[in-house]
C-alpha positions in Angstrom: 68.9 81.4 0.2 66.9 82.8 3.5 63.4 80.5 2.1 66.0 77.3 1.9 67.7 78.2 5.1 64.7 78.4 7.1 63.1 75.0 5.6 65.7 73.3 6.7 65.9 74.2 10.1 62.4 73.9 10.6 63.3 70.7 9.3 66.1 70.2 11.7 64.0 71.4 14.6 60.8 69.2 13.9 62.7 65.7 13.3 60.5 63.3 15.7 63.3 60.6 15.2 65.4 60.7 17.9 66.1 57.0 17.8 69.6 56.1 19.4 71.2 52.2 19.3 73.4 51.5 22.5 75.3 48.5 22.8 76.3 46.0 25.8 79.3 44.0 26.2 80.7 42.3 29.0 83.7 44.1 28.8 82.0 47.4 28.4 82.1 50.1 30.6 79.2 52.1 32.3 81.6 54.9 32.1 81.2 54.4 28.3 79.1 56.5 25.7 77.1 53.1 24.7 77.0 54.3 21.2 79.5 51.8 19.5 80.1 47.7 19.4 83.4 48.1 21.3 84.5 47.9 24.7 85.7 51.3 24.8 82.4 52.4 23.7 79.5 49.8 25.3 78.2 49.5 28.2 79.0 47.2 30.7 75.1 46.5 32.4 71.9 45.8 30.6 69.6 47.7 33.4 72.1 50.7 32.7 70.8 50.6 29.4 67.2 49.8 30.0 67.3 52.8 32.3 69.5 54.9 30.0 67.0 53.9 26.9 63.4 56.0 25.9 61.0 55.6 23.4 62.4 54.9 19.6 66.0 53.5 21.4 66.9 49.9 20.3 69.5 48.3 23.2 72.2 45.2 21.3 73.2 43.1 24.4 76.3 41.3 23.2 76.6 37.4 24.1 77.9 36.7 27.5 76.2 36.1 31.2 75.2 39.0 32.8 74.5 38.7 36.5 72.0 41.3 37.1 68.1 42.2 37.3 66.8 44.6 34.6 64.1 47.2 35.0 63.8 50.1 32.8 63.3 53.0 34.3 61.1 54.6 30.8 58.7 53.8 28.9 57.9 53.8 24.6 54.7 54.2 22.7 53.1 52.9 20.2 54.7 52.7 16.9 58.1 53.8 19.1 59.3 51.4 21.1 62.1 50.5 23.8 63.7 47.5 22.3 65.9 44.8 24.1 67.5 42.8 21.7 70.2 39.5 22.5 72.9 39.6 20.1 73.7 35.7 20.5 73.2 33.8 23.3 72.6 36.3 26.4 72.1 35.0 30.0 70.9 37.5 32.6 68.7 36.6 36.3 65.7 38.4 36.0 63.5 40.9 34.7 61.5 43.2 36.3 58.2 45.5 35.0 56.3 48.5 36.8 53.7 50.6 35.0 55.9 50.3 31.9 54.8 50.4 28.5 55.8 49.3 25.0 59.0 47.9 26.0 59.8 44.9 23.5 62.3 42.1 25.1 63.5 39.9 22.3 65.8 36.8 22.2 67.3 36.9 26.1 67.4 33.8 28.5 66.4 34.5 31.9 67.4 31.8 33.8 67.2 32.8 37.7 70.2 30.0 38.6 72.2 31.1 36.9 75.6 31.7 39.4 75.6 35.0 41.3 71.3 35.1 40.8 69.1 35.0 43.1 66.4 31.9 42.5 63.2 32.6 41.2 60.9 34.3 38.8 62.3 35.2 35.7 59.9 37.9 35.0 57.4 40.1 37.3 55.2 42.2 36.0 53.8 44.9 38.5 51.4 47.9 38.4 48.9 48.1 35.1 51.7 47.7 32.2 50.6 48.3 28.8 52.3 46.8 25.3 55.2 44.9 26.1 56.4 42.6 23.5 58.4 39.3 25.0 60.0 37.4 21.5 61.4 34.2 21.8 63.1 34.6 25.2 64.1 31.4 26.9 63.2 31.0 30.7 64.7 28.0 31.7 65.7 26.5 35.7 63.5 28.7 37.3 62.1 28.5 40.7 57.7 29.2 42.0 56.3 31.3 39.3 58.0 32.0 36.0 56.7 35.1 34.5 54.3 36.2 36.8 51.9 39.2 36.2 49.8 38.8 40.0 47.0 38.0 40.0 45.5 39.0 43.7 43.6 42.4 42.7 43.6 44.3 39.7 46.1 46.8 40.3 49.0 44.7 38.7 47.5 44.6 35.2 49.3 43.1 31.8 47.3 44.5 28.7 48.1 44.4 25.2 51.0 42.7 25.1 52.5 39.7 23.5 54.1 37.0 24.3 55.7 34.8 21.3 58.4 32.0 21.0 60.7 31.0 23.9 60.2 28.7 26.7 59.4 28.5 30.5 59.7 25.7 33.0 60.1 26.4 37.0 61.2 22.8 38.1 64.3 24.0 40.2 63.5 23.4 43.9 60.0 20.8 43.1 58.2 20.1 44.9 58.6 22.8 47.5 58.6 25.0 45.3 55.6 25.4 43.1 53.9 27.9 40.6 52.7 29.1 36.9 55.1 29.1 34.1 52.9 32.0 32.3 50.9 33.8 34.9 48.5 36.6 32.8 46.0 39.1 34.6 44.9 41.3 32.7 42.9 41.9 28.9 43.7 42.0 25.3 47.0 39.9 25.6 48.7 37.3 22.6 51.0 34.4 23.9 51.8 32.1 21.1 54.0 29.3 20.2 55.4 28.8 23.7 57.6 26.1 25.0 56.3 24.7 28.3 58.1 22.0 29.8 59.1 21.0 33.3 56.5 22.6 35.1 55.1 21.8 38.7 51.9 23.0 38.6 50.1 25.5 36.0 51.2 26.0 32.8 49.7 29.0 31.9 47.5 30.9 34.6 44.9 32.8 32.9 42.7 36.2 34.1 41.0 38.7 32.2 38.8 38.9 29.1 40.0 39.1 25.5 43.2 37.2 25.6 44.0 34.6 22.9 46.8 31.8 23.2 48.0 29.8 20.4 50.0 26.9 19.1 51.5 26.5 23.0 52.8 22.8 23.3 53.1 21.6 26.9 55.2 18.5 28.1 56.8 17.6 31.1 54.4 18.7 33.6 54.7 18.0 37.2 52.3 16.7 39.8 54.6 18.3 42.7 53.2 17.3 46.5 49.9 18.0 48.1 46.7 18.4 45.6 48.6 20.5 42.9 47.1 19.5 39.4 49.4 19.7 36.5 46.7 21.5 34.0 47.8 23.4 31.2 45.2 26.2 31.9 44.1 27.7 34.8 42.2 30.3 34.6 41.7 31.9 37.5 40.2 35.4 38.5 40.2 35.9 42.9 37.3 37.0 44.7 39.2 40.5 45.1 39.3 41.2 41.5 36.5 42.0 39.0 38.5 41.1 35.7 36.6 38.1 35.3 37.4 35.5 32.3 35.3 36.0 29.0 35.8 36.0 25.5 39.0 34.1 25.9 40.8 31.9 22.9 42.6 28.6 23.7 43.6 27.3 20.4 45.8 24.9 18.4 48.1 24.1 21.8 49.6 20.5 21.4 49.5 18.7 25.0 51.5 15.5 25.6 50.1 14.8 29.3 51.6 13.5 32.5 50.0 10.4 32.5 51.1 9.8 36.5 49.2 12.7 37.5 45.2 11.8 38.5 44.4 15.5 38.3 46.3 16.3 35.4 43.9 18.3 33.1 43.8 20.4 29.4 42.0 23.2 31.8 40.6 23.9 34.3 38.2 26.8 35.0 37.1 27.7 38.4 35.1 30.9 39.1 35.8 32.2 42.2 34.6 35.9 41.4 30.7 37.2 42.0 30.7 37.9 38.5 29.9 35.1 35.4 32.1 33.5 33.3 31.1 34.0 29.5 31.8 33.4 25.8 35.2 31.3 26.4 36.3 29.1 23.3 38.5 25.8 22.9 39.4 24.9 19.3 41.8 22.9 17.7 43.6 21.2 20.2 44.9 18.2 20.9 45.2 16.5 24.3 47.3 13.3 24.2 47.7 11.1 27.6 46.1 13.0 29.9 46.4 12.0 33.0 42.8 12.8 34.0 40.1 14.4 31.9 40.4 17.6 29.7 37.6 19.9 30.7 37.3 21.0 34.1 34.8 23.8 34.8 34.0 24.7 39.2 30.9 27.5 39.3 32.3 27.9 43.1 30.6 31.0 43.0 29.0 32.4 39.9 27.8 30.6 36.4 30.4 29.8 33.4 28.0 31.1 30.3 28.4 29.4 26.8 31.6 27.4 27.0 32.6 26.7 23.3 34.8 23.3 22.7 34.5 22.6 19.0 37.2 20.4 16.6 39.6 19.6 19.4 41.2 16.0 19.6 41.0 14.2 22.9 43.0 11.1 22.4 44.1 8.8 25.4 42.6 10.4 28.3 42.6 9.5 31.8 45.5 7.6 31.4 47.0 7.8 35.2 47.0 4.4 36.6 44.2 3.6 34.2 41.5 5.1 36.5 38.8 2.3 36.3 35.7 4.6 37.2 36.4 7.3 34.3 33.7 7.2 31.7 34.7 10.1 29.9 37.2 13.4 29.4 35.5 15.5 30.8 33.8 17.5 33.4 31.3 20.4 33.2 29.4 21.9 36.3 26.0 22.0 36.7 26.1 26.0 36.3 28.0 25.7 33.1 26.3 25.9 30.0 28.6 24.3 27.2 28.4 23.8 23.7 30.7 20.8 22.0 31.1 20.1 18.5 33.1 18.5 16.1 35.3 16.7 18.8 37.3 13.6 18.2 37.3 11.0 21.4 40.2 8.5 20.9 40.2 6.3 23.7 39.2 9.1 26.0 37.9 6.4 28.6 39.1 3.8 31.7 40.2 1.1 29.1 38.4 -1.9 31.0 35.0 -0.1 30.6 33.2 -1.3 27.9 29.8 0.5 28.7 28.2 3.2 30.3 30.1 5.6 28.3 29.3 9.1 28.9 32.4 10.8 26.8 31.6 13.9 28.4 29.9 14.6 31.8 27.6 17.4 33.3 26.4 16.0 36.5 23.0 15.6 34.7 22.4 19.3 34.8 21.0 19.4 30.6 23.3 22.0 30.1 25.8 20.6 28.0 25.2 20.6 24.4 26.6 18.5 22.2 26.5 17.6 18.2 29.1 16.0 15.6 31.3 14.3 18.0 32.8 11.2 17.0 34.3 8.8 19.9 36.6 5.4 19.3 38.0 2.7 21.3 40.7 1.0 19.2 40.1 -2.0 21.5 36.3 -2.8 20.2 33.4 -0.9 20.3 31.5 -0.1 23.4 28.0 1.0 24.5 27.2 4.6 25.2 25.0 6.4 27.4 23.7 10.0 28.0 24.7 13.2 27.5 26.5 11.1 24.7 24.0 9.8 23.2 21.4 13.1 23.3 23.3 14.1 20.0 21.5 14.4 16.4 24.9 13.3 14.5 26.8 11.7 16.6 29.7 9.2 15.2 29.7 6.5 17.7 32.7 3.4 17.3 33.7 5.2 13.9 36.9 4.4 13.1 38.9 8.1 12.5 41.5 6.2 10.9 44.4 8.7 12.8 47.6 8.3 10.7 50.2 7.4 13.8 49.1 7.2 17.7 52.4 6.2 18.9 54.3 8.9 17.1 51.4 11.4 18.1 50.6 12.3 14.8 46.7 12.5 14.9 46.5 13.7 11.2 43.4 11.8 9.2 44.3 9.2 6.7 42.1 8.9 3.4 39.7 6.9 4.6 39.0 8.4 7.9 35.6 8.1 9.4 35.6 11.6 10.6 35.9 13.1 7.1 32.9 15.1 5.7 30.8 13.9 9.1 31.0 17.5 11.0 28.4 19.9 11.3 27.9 23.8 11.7 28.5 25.5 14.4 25.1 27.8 14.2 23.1 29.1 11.4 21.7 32.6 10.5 18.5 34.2 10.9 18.9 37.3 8.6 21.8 39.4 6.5 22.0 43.0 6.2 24.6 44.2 4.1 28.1 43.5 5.9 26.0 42.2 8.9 25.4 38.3 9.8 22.9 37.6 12.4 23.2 34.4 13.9 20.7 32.5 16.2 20.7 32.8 19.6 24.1 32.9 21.4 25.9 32.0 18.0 28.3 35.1 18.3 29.5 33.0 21.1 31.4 30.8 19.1 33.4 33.3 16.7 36.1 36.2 17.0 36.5 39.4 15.1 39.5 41.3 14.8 41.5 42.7 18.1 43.4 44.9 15.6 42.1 48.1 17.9 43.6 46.6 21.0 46.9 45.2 19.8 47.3 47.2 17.2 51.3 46.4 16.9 52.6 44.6 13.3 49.3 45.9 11.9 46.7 43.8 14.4 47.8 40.5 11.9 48.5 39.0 14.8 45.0 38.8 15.9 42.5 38.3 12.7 39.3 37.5 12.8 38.0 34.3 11.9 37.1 33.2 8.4 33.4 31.6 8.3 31.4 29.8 5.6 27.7 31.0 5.6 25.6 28.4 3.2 27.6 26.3 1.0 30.4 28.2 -0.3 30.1 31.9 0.7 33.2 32.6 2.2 33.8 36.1 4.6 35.8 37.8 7.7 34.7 38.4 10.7 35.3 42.3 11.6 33.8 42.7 14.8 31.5 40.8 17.0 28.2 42.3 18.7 26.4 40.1 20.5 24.7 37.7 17.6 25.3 40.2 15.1 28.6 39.5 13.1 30.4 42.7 11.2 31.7 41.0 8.3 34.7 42.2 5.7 32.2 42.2 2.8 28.6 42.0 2.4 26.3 38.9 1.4 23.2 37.6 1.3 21.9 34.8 3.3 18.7 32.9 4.4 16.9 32.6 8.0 18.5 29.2 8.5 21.5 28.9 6.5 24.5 26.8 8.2 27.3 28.9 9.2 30.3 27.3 9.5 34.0 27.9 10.8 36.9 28.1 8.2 36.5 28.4 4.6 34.5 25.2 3.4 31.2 23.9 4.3 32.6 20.4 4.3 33.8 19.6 8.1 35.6 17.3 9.0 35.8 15.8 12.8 38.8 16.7 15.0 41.9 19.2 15.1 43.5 18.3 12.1 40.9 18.6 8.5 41.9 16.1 6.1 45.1 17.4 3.4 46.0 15.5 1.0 49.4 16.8 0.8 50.2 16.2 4.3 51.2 18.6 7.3 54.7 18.5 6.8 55.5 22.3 6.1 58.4 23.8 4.1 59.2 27.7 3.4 61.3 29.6 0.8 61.1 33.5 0.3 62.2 35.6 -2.3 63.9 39.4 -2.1 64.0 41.7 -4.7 65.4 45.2 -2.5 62.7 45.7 0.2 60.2 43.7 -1.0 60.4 39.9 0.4 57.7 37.4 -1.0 57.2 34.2 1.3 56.1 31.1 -0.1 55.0 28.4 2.2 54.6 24.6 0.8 50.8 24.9 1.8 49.5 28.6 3.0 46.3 26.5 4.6 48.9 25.5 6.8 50.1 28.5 7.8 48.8 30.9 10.6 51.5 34.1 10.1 54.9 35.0 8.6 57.3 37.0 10.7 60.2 38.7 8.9 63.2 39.3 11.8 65.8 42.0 10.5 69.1 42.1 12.9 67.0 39.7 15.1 64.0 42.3 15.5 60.9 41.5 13.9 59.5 44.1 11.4 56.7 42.6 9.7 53.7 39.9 10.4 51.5 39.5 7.7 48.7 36.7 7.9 47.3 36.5 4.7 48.8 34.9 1.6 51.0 36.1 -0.7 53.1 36.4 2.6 55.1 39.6 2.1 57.4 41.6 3.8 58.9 45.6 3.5 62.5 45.5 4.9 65.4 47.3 4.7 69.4 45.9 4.5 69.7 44.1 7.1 70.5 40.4 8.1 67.1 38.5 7.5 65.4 35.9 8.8 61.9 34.9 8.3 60.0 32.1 10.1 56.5 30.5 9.1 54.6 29.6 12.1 52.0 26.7 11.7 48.3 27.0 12.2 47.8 24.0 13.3 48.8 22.0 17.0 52.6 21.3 16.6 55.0 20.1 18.2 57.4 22.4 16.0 56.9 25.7 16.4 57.7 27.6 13.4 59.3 26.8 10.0 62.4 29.1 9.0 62.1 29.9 5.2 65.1 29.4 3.5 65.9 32.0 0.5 65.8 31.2 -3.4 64.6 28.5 -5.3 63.2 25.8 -3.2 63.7 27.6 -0.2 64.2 25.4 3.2 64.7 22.0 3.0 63.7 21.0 6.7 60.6 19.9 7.1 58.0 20.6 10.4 55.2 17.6 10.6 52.3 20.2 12.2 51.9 17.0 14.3 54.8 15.1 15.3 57.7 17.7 14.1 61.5 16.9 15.2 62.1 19.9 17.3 60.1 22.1 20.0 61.4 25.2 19.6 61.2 25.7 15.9 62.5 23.4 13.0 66.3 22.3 12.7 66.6 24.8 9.3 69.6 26.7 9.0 68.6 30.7 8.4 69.7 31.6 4.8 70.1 35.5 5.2 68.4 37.6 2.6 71.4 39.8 1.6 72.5 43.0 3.1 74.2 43.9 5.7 74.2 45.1 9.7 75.6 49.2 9.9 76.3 49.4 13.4 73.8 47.2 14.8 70.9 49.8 13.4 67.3 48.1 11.8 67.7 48.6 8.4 71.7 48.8 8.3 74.0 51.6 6.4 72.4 54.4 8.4 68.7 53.3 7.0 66.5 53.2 9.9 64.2 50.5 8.0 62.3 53.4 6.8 62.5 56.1 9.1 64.9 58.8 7.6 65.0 61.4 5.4 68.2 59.8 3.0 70.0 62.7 2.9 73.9 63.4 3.9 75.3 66.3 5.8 78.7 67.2 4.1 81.0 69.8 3.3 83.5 72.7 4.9 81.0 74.1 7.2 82.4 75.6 10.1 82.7 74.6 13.0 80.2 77.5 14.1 77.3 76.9 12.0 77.5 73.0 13.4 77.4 74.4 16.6 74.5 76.7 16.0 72.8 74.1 14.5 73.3 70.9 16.5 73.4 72.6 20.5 70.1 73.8 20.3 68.5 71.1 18.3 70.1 68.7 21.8 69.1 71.2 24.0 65.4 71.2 22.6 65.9 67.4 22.4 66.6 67.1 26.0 64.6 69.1 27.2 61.2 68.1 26.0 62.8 64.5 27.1 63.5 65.8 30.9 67.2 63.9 31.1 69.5 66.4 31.1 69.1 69.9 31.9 71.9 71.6 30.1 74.9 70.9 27.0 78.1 70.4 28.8 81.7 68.8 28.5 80.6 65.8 30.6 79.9 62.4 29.4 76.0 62.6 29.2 76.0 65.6 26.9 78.6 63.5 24.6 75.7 61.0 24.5 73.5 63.8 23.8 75.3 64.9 20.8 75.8 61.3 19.8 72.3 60.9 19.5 72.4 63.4 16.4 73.6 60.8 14.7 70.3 58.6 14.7 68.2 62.2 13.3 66.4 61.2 10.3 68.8 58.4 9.1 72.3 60.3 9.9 74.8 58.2 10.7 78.3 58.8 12.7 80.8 57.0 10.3 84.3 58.6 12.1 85.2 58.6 15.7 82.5 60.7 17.9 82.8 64.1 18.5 81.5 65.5 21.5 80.0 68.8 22.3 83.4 70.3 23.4 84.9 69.8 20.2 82.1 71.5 18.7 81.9 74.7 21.0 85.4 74.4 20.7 85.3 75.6 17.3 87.0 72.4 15.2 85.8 71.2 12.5 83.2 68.7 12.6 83.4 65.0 10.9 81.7 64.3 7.1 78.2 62.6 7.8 77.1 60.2 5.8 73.9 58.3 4.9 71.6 56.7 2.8 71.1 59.6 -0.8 68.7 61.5 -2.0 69.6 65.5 -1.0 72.8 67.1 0.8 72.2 69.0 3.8 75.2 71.2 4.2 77.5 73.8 1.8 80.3 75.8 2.4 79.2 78.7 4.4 80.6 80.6 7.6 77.6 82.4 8.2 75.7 81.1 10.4 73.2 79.7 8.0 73.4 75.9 6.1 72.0 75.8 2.1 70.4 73.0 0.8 71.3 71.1 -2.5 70.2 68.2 -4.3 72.5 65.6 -5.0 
């Protein structure tokens, strides 16, 4: 009996789950515990709770309008997060960050006019702040800057972190009031699938190295007064920092221009630092009615190194006021040394000019490269001139056959001239076992995996690419050094092969390669216990699932068979596109068949996420808790404390184990009567798996001497016999 007793409180004592879920409601209390869905047991504020929450605590904000700024006061880790979670449609003003870290915000609109706020940003981020999750929060009517992370010197810092789903737009008080909707300084960051609408001046303000944003569709954006220009990327790094702005991604956004703007741009780079630009890369995009050009590139003080613009779509540009002069969509410095390929023009000119084409301009300076572009004017063909014309393969007055131009669906039809035409990106010169090497300033164009810096939902949010070295040898990029590529397994290769991106050698021209099934995207999934199987209409289409339980998400995977590990909880799982949408993720429906909405990865209905109504995969919510019926969606030991134990051996057990608790989390300093060391006890329940299910005892009852409540949980052992002395015995079940 003495071996058994002393596992179990070694057990007992060594527990690293100390995982609490508190709840807010607007006609909670402060005063409250936090610890149950009622309004004699919520809380009444969310920063009470934000400050009240550490690492491992998961925060339910009921629906309602919340007048109030939130900054918590602690901070999580990795793999044990502070989550925030909007239960329903949950207004507050404001959110604010400093030195935190992995804090995961999910589902909340921030919408700074709201009645009682004050006006402004919706988010700021100060100090160097380190893996915080924002999912799908909505930051509507704000005023300047949206979600701001400054940008002046290095000392405020967002790194790591994500950014998915939800919405900006800061048009309250334009135009004398002006600003970023997405301001990011800082390295290692993922913003996808962003909404960005309204906005009077940059969409998303960029600094730092190693970021990567995806599927972002921007609409609505304003020229405001003076010489603002509405571009949808600014990258920006000030004189006073050294961040710099290399190896950056900017892929598969969907831009409808503002076609009154004459500065209104796809980017704009500007390098105002001592320090060069390098290694920055624009893929499958499309830019439609631009008001000016796309590329914009300013060496104001230093050199922009190996700009890569390959397979992006550039269709109607320079449409403000049909600017008669503009011979092309772009403009590249004479200190920036770029490289595009596989580029679709569509009408990217002044429509009057019908010569003297240039496409794409770099002030004569020779260092623009360019290969595999194809360029059309639906209005008759037209005469081109240099850097244009400099190319090897270039498709010139070749017909892409772009399946609707009015409804901005830029798919290729059939008989598109820009199927099969592309080229490689580089080639090798040599292969080593898992290592490519490529030709000079090749690693340039590709991206391994960021899985060691953002290391959340198992780094599948941030793969490395998939290339095609030869004609059919198919790998993954691992890492990247210089020209030498780490690949997932080895191969064999020639000094010259092509090396391609994707997974064929056949390439076709533009952001969209030819399907025959269409881009129209459906999703069903499948659940069988904890095991959920997605199955999109086409994975090709597909860049990641997400599975969501009780609204938090649990699992990304980015690799077909899409599949997911979750517990009982309410499910929902959304299929977000690869490609530039306009919708920007698919919900799967479950069973046979799955969803019946549809999202064209071009021209979908909706821009926030298609119209599907979210079948639930079974289960059930247990007190708001991941994973539901005490589970903690794999956290737990599944075993049940029952039986007459006295009162005593509770107390021996449990005081100690909250002291330790406490202590080693500095917030209280001792086990009283008063309301804190209720929580304290409270927390117990959330120990490996236990769950509360009778009213709450606190620790006055317990010293006290009364009998505590039956636990309950998931199975598997009992923790607990009848005993008065001092010790607890365990059994199996």
């Amino acid at each position: 009996m003495k071996s058994w007793t002393l596992i179990v409180l070694a057990l007992l004592w060594t527990a690293p789950a100390w995982a609490a879920t508190y709840y807010v409601r607007t006609d909670g209390n402060d005063a409250n515990t936090g610890t149950t869905n009622t309004d004699g047991g919520a809380w009444r504020t969310i920063d009470y709770a934000a400050d009240h929450a550490v690492a491992g605590d998961t925060v339910r904000v009921q629906a309602g309008t919340y007048v109030e700024t939130v900054g918590p006061a602690h901070n999580g880790s990795s793999g044990n997060t502070i989550t925030l979670v909007a239960d329903g449609t949950v207004t507050l003003c404001s959110m604010s960050f400093n030195a935190n870290s992995y804090i995961r915000v999910i589902g909340f609109t921030i919408d700074s006019s709201t009645g009682g706020c004050s006006l402004g940003t919706a988010v700021n981020i100060n100090g160097v702040n380190t893996g915080l999750e924002f999912w799908n929060d909505d930051m509507p009517n704000n005023s300047g800057n949206v979600f701001l992370v400054n940008g002046t010197t290095t000392a405020d810092l967002l790194n790591n972190s994500i950014i998915i789903g939800g919405s900006a737009d800061n048009s309250i008080g334009s135009p004398s009031s002006y600003g970023t909707a997405i301001a990011v300084h800082g390295n290692h960051n993922f913003i996808g699938y962003v909404n960005i609408t309204n906005t009077d001046y940059i969409g998303v303000g960029l600094g730092g190295s190693d970021n990567r944003v995806v599927n972002a569709n921007f609409s609505g954006m304003i020229q405001g007064g003076g010489v603002r220009h509405p571009d949808t990327l600014y990258a920006f790094a000030n004189p006073g920092t050294s961040l710099g702005f290399s190896r950056n991604l900017w892929e598969s956004s969907f831009t409808l221009g503002t076609t009154t703007s004459t500065d209104n741009k796809a980017y704009h780079m500007q390098n105002e630092s001592t320090t060069g630009w390098a290694n920055n890369v624009f893929r499958l995009n499309v830019w439609d009615h631009l008001g000016s050009g796309a590329h914009s590139t300013y060496d104001t003080n230093a050199a922009l190194l190996r700009t890569r613009v390959y397979n992006n779509d550039h269709v109607n540009c320079v449409r403000a006021n049909n600017q008669t002069q503009s011979t092309g969509c772009g403009f590249f410095s004479p200190n920036t040394t770029a490289t595009a390929l596989n580029n679709l023009f569509y009408q990217a000119w002044a429509d009057v000019l019908t010569s003297g084409i240039q496409v794409l301009s770099d002030n004569n300076s020779g260092n623009l490269t360019l290969d595999y572009n194809l360029a059309y004017d639906p209005d008759g063909s037209v005469t081109f001139i240099t850097p244009w014309t400099g190319q090897s393969h270039a498709q010139s007055n070749v017909n892409p056959q772009l399946h609707n131009v009015p409804g901005d669906d830029f798919t290729l039809d059939s008989g598109s001239g820009a199927r099969g035409v592309g080229g490689p990106l580089t080639t090798a010169t040599s292969c080593s076992g898992t290592t490519l090497n490529l030709a000079s300033n090749g690693g340039a164009l590709f991206f391994g995996s960021d899985v060691d810096n953002l290391s959340q939902y198992s780094g599948n949010l941030v793969p490395g690419d998939t290339i095609t070295v030869g004609t059919s040898t198919t790998r993954t990029v691992v890492s990247i050094s210089g020209d030498a590529l780490a690949l997932d397994s080895p191969l064999s290769c020639s000094n010259g092969d092509p090396v391609y991106f994707g997974s064929s050698s056949t390439i076709d021209i533009g952001a969209y390669p030819y399907n025959a099934g269409g881009y129209t995207l459906t999703a069903g999934y499948s659940r069988s216990d904890q095991s959920v199987i997605v199955t999109p209409s086409d994975a090709s289409l597909v860049r990641f699932v997400v599975c969501y339980e009780d609204g938090i998400p649990t699992t990304v995977d980015s690799s077909a068979p899409f599949t997911c590990s979750v517990g009982s909880g309410s499910l929902d799982v959304r299929v977000y596109p690869r490609y530039a949408s306009k919708t920007l993720w698919v919900t799967a429906g479950q069973g046979p068949g799955g969803s019946t909405s549809t999202a064209a990865t071009s021209s979908g209905a909706s821009s926030t996420g298609a119209s599907t109504t979210s079948a639930t995969g079974g289960g059930g919510t247990s007190a708001g808790r991941v994973g539901g019926n005490g589970d903690t969606g794999g956290g737990g030991c599944g075993c049940r404390v029952v039986g007459n134990t006295h009162a005593g051996t509770m107390a021996y057990l449990l005081v100690p184990m909250a002291l330790a608790g406490l202590a080693r989390r500095r917030r209280y300093d001792r086990i009283g009567t008063d309301r804190a060391s209720v929580h304290a006890i409270n927390r117990l329940s959330n120990l490996n798996g236990i769950a509360l299910n009778s009213a709450h005892i606190g620790p006055a009852q317990l010293l006290a001497g009364h009998r505590p409540p039956r636990f309950a949980s998931g199975g598997g052992c009992v923790w607990g016999s009848r005993t008065t002395s001092g010790r607890i015995s365990l059994r199996a079940m």
